[in-house]
Backbone as ProteinMPNN parsed JSONL, in Angstrom:
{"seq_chain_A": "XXXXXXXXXXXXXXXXXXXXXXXXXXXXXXXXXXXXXXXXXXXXXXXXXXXXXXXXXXXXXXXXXXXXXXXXXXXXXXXXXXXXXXXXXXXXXXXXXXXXXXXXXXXXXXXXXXXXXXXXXXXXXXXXXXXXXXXXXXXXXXXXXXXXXXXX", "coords_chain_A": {"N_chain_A": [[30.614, -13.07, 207.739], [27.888, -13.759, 205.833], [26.476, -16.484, 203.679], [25.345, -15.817, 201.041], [26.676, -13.199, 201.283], [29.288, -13.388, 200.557], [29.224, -14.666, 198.333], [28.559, -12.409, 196.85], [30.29, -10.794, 197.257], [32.088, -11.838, 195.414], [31.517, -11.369, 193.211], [31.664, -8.455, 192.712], [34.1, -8.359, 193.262], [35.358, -9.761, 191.129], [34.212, -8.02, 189.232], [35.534, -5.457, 189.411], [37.742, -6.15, 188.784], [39.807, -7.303, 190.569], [41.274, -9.286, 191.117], [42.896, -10.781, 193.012], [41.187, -10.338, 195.504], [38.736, -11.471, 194.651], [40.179, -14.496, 194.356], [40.564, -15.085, 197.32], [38.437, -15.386, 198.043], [38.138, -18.157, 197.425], [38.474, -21.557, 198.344], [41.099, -23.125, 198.797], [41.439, -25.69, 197.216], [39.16, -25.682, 195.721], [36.79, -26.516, 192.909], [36.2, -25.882, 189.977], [33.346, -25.801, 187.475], [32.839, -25.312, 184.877], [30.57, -24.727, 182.101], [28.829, -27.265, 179.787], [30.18, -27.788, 177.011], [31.651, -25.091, 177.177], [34.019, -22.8, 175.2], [36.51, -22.69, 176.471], [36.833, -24.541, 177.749], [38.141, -27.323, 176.495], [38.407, -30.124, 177.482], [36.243, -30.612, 179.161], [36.898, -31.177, 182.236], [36.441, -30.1, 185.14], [38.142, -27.011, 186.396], [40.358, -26.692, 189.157], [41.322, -26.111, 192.06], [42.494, -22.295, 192.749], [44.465, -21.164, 191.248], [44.526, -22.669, 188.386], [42.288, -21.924, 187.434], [42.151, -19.297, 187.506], [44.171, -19.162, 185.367], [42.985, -20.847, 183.254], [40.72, -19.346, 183.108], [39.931, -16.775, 183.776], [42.448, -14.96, 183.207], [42.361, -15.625, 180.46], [39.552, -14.529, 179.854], [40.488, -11.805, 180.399], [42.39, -11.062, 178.458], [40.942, -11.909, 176.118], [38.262, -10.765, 175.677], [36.539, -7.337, 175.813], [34.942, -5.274, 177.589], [33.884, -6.824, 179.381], [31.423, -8.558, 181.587], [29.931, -9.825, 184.525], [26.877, -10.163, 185.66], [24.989, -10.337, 188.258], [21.873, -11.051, 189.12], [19.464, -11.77, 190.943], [20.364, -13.453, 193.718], [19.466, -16.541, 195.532], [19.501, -17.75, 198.109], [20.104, -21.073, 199.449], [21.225, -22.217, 201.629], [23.917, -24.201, 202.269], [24.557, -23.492, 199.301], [24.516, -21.493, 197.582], [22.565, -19.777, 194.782], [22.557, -18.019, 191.797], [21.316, -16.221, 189.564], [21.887, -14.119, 186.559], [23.093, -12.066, 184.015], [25.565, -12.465, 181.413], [28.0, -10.354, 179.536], [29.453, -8.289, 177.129], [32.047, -7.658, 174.656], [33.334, -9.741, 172.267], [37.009, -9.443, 171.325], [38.279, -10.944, 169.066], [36.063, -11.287, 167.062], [34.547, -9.336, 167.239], [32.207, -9.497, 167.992], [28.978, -8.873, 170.051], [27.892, -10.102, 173.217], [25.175, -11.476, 175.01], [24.305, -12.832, 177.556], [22.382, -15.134, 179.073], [22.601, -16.36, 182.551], [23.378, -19.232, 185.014], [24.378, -19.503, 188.183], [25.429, -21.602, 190.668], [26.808, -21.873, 193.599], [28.679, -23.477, 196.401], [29.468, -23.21, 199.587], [31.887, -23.846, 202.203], [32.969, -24.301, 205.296], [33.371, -20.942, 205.254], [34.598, -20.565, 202.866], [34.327, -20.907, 199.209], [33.953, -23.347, 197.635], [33.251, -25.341, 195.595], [31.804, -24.426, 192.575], [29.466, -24.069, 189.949], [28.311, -23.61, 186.642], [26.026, -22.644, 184.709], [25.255, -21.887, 181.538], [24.014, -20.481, 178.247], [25.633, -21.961, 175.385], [26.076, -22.386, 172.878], [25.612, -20.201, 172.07], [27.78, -18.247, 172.865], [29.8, -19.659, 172.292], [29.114, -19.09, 169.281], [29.175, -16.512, 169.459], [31.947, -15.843, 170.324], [33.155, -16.916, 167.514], [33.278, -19.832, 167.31], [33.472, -23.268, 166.632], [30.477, -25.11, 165.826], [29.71, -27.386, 168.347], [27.644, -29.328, 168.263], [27.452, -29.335, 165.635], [29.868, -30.706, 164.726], [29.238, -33.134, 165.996], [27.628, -34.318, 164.996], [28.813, -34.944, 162.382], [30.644, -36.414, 162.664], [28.915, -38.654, 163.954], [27.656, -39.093, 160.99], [29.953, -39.656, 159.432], [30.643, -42.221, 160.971], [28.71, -43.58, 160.385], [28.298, -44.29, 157.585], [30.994, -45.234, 157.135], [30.438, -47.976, 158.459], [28.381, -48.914, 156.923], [29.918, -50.005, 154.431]], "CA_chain_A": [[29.959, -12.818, 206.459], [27.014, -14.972, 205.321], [27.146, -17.325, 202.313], [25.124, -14.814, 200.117], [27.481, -11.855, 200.663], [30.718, -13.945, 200.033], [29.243, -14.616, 196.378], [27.934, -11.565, 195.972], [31.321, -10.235, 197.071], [32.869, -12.579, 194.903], [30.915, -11.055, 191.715], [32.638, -7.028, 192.954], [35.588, -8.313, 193.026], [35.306, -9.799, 189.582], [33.879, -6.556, 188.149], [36.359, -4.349, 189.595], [39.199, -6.614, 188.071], [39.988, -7.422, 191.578], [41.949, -10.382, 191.182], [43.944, -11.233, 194.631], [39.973, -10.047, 196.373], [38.499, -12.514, 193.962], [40.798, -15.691, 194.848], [40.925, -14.933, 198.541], [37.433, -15.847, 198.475], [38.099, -19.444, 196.853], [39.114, -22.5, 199.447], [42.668, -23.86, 198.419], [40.789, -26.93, 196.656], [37.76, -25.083, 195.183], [36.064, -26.988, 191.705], [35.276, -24.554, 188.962], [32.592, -26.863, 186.613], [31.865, -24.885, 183.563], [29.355, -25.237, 181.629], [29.234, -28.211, 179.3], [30.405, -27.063, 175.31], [32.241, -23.933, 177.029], [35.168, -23.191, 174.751], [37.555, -22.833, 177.526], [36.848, -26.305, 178.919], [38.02, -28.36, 175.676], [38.73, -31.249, 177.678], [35.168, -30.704, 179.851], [36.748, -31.261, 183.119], [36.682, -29.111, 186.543], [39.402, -26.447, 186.922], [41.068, -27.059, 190.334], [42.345, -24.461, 192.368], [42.89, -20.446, 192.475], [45.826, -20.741, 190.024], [43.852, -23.174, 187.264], [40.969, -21.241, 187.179], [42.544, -17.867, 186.748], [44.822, -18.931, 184.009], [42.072, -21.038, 182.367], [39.229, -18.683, 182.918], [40.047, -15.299, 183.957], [43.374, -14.837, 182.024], [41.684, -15.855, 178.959], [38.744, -13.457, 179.825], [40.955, -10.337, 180.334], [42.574, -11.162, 176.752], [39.55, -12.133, 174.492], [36.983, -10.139, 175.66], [36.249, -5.567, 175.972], [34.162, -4.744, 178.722], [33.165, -8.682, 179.819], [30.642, -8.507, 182.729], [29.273, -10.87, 185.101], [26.166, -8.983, 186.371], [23.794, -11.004, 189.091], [20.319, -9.935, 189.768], [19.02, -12.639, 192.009], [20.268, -14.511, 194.907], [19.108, -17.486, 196.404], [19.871, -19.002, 199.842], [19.653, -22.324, 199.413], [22.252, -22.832, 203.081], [25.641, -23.992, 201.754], [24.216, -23.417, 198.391], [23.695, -20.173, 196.62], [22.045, -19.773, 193.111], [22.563, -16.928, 191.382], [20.649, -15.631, 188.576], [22.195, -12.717, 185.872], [23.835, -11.857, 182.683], [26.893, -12.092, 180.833], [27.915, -9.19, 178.827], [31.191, -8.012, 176.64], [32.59, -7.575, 173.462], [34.533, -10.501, 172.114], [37.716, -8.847, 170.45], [38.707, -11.49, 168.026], [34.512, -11.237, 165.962], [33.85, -7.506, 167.263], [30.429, -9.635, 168.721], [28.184, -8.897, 171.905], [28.061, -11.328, 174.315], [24.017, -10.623, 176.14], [23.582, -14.203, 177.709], [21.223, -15.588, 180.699], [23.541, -17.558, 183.21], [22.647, -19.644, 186.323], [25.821, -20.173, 188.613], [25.499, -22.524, 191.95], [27.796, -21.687, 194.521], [28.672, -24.201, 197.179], [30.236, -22.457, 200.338], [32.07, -24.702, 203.028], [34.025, -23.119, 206.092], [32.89, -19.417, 204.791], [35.169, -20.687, 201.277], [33.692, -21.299, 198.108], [34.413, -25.08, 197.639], [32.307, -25.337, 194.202], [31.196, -23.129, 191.209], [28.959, -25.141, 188.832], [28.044, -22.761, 185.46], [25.296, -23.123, 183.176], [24.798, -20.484, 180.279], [23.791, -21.123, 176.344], [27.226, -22.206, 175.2], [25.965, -22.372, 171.753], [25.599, -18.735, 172.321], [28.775, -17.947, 173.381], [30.569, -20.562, 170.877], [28.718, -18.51, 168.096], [29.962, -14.596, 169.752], [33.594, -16.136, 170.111], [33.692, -17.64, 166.079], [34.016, -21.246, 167.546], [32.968, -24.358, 165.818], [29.249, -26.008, 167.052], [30.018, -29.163, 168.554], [26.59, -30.308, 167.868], [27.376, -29.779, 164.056], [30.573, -31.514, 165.023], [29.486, -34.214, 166.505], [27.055, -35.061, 163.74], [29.459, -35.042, 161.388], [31.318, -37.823, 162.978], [28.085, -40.149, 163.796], [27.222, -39.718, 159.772], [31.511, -40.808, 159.209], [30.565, -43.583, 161.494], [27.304, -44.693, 159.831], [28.887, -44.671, 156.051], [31.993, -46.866, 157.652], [29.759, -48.955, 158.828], [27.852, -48.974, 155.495], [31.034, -50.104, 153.784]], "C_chain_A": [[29.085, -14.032, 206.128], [27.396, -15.541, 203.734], [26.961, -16.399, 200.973], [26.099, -13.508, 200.075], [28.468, -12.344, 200.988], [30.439, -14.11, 199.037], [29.223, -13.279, 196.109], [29.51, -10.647, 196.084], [32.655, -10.697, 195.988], [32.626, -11.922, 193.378], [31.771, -8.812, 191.751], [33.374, -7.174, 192.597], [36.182, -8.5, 191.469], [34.954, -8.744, 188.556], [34.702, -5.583, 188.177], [37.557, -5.031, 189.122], [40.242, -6.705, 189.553], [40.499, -8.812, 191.761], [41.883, -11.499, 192.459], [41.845, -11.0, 195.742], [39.34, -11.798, 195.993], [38.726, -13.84, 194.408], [40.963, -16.358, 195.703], [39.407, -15.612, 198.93], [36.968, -17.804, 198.451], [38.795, -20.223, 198.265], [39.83, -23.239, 198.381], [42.096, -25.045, 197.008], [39.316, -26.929, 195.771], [37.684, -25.937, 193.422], [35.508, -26.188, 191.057], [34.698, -25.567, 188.235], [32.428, -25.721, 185.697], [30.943, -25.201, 182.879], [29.509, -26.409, 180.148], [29.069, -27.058, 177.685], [31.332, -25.54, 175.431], [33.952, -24.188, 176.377], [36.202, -23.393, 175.244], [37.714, -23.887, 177.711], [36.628, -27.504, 177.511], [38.155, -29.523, 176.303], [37.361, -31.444, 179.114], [35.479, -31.661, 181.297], [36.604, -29.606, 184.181], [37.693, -28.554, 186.794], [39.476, -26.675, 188.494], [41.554, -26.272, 191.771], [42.267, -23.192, 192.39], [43.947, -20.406, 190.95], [44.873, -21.615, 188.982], [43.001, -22.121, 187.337], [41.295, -19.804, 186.644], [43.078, -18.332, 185.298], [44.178, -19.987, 183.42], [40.761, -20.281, 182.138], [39.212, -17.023, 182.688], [41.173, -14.549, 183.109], [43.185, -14.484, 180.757], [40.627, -14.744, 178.668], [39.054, -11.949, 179.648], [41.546, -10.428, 178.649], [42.055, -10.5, 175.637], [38.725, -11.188, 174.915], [37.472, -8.445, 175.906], [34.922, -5.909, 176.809], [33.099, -5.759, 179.404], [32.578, -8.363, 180.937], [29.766, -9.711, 182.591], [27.842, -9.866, 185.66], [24.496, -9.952, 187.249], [22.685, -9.726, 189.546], [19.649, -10.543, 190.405], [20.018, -13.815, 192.358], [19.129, -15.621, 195.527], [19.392, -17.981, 196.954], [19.349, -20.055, 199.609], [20.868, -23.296, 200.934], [23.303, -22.879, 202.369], [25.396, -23.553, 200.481], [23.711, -22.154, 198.062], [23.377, -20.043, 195.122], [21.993, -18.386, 193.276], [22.463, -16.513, 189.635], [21.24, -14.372, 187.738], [22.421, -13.223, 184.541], [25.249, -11.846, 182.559], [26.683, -11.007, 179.788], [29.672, -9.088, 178.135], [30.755, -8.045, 175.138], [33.552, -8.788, 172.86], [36.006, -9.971, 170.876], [38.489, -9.483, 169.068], [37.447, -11.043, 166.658], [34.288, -10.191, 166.443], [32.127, -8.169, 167.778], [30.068, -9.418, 169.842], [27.819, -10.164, 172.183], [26.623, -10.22, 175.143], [23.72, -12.119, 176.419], [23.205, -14.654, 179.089], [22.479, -16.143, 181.353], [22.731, -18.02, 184.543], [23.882, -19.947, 187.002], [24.81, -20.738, 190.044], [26.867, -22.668, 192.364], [27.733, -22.416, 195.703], [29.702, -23.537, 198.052], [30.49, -23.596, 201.369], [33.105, -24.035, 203.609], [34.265, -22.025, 205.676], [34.529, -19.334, 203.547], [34.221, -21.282, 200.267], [34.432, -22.368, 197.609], [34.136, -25.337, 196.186], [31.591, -24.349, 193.445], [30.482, -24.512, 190.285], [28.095, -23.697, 187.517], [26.997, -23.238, 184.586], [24.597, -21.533, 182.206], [24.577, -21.52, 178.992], [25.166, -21.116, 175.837], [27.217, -22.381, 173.468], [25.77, -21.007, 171.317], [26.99, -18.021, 172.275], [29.389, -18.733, 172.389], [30.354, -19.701, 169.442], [29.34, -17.148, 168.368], [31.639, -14.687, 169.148], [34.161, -16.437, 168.542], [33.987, -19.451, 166.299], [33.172, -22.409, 167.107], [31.503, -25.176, 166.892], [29.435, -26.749, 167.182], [28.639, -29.678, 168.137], [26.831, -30.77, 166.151], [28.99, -30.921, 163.934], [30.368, -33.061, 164.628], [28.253, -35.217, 165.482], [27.569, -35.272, 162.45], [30.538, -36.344, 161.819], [30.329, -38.973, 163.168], [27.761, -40.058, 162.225], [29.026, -40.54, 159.283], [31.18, -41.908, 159.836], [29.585, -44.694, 160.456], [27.885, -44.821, 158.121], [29.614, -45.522, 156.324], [31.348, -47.969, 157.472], [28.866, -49.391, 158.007], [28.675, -49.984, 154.113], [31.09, -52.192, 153.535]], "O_chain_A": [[29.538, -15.176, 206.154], [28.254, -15.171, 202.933], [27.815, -16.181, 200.113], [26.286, -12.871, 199.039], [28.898, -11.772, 201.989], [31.339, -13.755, 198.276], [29.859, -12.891, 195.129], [29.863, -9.927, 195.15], [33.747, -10.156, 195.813], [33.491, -11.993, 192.505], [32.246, -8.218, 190.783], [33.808, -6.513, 191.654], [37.002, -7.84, 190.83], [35.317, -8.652, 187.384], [34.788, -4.805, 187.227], [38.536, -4.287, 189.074], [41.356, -6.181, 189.537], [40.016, -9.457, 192.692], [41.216, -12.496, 192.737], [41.615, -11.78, 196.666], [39.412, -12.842, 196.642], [37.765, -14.478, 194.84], [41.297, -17.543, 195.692], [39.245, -16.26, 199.964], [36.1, -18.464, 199.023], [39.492, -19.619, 199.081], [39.364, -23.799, 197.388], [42.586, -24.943, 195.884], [38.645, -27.864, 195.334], [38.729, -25.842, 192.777], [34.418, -25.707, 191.365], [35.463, -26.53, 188.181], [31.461, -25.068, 186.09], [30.404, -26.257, 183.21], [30.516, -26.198, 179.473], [28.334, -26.118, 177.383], [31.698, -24.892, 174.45], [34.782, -25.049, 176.668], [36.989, -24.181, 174.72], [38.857, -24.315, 177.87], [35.664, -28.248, 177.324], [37.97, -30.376, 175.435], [37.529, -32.321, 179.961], [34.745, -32.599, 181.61], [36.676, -28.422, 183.852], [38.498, -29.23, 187.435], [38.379, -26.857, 189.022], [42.774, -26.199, 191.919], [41.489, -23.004, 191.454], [43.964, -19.683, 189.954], [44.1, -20.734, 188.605], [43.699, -21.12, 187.179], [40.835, -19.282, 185.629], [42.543, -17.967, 184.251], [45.044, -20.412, 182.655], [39.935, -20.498, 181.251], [38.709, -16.312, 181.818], [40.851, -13.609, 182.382], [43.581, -13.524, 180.096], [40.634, -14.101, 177.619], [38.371, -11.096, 179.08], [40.99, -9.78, 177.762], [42.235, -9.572, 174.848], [38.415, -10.59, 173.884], [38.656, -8.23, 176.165], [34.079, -6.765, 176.536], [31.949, -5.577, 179.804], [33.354, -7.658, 181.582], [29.214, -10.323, 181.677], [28.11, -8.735, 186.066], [23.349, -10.07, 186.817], [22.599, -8.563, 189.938], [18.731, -9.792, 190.736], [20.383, -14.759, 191.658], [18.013, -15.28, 195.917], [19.746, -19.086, 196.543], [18.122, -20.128, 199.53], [21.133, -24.489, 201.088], [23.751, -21.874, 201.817], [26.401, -22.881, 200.251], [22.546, -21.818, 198.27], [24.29, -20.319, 194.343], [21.636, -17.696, 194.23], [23.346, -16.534, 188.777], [21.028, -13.345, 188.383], [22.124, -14.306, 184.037], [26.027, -11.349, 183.374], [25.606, -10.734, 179.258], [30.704, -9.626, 178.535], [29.684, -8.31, 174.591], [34.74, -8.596, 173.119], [35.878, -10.187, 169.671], [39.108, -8.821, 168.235], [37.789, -10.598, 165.562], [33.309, -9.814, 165.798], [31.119, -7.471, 167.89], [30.803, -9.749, 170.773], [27.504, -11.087, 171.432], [26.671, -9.077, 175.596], [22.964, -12.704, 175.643], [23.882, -14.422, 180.09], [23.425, -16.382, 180.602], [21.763, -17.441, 185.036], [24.586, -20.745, 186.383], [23.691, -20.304, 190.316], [27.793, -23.278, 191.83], [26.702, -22.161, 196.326], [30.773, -23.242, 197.523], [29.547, -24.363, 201.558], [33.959, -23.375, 203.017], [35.472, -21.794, 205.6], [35.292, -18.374, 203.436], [33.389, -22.125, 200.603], [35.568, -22.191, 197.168], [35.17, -25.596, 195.57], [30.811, -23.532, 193.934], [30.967, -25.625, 190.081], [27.251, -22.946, 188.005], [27.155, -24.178, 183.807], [23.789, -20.617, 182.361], [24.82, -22.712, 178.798], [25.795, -20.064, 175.951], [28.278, -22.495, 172.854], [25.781, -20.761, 170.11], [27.107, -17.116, 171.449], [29.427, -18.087, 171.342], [31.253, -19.633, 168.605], [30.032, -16.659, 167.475], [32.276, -14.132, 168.252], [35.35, -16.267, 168.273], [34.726, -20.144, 165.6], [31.973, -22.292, 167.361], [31.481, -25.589, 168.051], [29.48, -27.431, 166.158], [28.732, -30.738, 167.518], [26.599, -31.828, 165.566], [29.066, -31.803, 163.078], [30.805, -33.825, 163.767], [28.143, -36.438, 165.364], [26.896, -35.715, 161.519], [31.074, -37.068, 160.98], [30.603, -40.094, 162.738], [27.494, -41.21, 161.881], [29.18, -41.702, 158.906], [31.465, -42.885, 159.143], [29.658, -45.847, 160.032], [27.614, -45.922, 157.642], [29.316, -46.666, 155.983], [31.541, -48.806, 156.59], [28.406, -50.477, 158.358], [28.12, -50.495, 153.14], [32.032, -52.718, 152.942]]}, "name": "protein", "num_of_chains": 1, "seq": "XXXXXXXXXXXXXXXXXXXXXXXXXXXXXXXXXXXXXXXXXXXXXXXXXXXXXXXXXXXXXXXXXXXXXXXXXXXXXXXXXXXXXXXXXXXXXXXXXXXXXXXXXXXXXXXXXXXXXXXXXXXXXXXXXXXXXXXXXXXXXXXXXXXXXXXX"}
């Protein structure tokens, strides 16, 4: 199987709720990166593993979300490297909101396993579907606490 149709089989398996297909495709040691601000990844490292990744990513996905889709519409061969171009899609069941958001994944394949996932979607997008607090408004609310302190 080439590198492109191990992702692309990797995105079936995920649509058909194909778990054990899904996992089989991951190498023992595989790096999930999410995307930076995703709510999942409060502590914005790299899930680890088959077992992290399900029960921080996929777990959570079957949960929270109604009719969540990954849906690629371009491939790119880039050799060990595949980019892949689509949409996210779903219902989030806590806010009753749609989820319609661009994504870019980069897939790193090594010994015909997927070694690396790196994620980038609008996470301010997705933070807003889910009900979850903007870190940007966050995090400006702690540099103005800083700058009054420091006013003091």
């Amino acid at each position: 199987m080439n590198h492109v149709d191990l992702v692309r089989s990797s995105y079936e398996a995920f649509s058909q709720g194909d778990l054990p297909s899904l996992l089989a495709t991951f190498a023992d040691e595989i790096e999930w990166r999410p995307a930076e601000g995703h709510p999942y990844a409060s502590e914005q490292r790299a899930w680890i593993g088959p077992e992290a990744i399900s029960e921080s990513l996929f777990m959570r996905t079957a949960e929270e979300w109604d009719e969540f889709s990954a849906q690629p519409s371009t491939f790119h061969d880039a050799g060990e490297t595949i980019i892949v171009e689509g949409r996210y899609g779903g219902v989030h069941k806590g806010t009753g909101r749609r989820l319609d958001a661009q994504f870019c994944h980069l897939w790193t394949i090594r010994a015909g396993k997927i070694r690396v996932f790196q994620q980038y979607l609008d996470t301010a997008q997705l933070r807003r579907v889910m009900g979850c607090p903007d870190i940007s408004t966050r995090s400006s609310g702690r540099v103005a606490s800083i700058v009054r302190a420091s006013e003091n």
